[in-house]
Structure formats: C-alpha cells, structure tokens
C-alpha positions as CSV (number, residue, x, y, z in Angstrom):
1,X,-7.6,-5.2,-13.5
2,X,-5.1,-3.3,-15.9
3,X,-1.9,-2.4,-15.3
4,X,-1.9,1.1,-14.3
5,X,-4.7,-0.1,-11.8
6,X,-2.5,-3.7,-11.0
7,X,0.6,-1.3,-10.0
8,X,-0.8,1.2,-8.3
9,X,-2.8,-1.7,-5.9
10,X,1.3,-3.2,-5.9
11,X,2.2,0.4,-4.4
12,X,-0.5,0.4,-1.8
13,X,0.2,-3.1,-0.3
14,X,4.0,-2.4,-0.2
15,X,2.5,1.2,1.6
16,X,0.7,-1.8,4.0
17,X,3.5,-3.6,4.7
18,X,5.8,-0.6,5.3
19,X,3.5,0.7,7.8
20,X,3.3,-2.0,9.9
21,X,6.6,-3.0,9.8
22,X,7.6,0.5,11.5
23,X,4.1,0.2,14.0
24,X,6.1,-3.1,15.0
25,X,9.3,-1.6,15.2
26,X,9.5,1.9,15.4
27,X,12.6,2.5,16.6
28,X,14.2,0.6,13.5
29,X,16.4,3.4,12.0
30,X,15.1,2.9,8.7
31,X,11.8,2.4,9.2
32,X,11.2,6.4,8.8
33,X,12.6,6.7,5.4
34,X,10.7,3.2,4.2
35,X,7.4,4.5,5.2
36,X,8.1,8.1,3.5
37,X,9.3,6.1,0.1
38,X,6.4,3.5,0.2
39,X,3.8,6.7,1.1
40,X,5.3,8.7,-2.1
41,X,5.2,5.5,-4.3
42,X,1.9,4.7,-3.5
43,X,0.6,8.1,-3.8
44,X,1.9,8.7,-7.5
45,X,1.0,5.4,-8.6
46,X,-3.1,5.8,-7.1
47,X,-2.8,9.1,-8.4
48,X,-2.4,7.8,-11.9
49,X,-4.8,5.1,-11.9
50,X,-7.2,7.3,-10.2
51,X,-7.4,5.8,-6.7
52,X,-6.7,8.4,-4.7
53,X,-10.4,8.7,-2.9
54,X,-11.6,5.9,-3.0
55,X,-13.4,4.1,0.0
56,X,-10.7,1.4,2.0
57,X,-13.2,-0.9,1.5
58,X,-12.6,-0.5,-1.9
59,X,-8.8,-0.5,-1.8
60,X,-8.8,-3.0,0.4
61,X,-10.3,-5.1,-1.6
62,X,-8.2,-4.5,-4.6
63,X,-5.6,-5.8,-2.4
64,X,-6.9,-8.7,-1.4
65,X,-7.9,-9.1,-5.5
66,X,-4.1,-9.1,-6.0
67,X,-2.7,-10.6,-2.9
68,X,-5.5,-13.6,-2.2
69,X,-3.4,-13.7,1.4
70,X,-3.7,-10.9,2.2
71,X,-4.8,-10.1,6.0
72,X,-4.8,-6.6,7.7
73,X,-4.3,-8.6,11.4
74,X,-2.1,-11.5,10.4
C-alpha cells in the first residue's frame, strides 16, 4: 500500500470511528463537528488516492489491511 493510499485508508477508519462514536452518543455536543471533520478528512484524502467509488468491500478491506483489529460490530 503506498502512502497516499496508507493515509487516505487512516482517514476512512478515523471517519469509522467518528461515526459510531456519535451513533453511540448522539447527544454528545461534539460529536456533530467530529463527524463533519472526520467526513471532510476522509473525503480529501480518498479523493487523492482515488478511492472515492470504490466498493465497501473494497474499503473495508483496506481497513482491515491497516488495522488487522479491526471489527465493524465490536
């Protein structure tokens, strides 16, 4: 994986995390402006390494590539 392609997979997990974090929580106040960040972030960074598109299976696996842990439900 290169590094345009390692940080834009980086992006999408924290997008991951962000989002169910404020499923969990949504009435955190902060949890609004963490998922817009993470969402822009992840966004430019697939844009650049040309991810935007691609199948979730796909994605996910990338993630799971970079983070072995990794687990949608856990």
């Amino acid at each position: 994986m290169d590094d345009t392609t390692r940080e834009a997979v980086r992006a999408f997990h924290r997008l991951l995390k962000a989002t169910a974090a404020a499923a969990n929580d949504p009435f955190n106040p902060g949890s609004e402006e963490t998922l817009t960040n993470a969402a822009v972030e992840a966004n430019a960074a697939m844009a650049t390494a040309g991810l935007l598109g691609r199948p979730g299976p796909e994605l996910f696996a990338l993630v799971r590539e970079e983070f072995p842990d990794y687990g949608p439900t856990a």
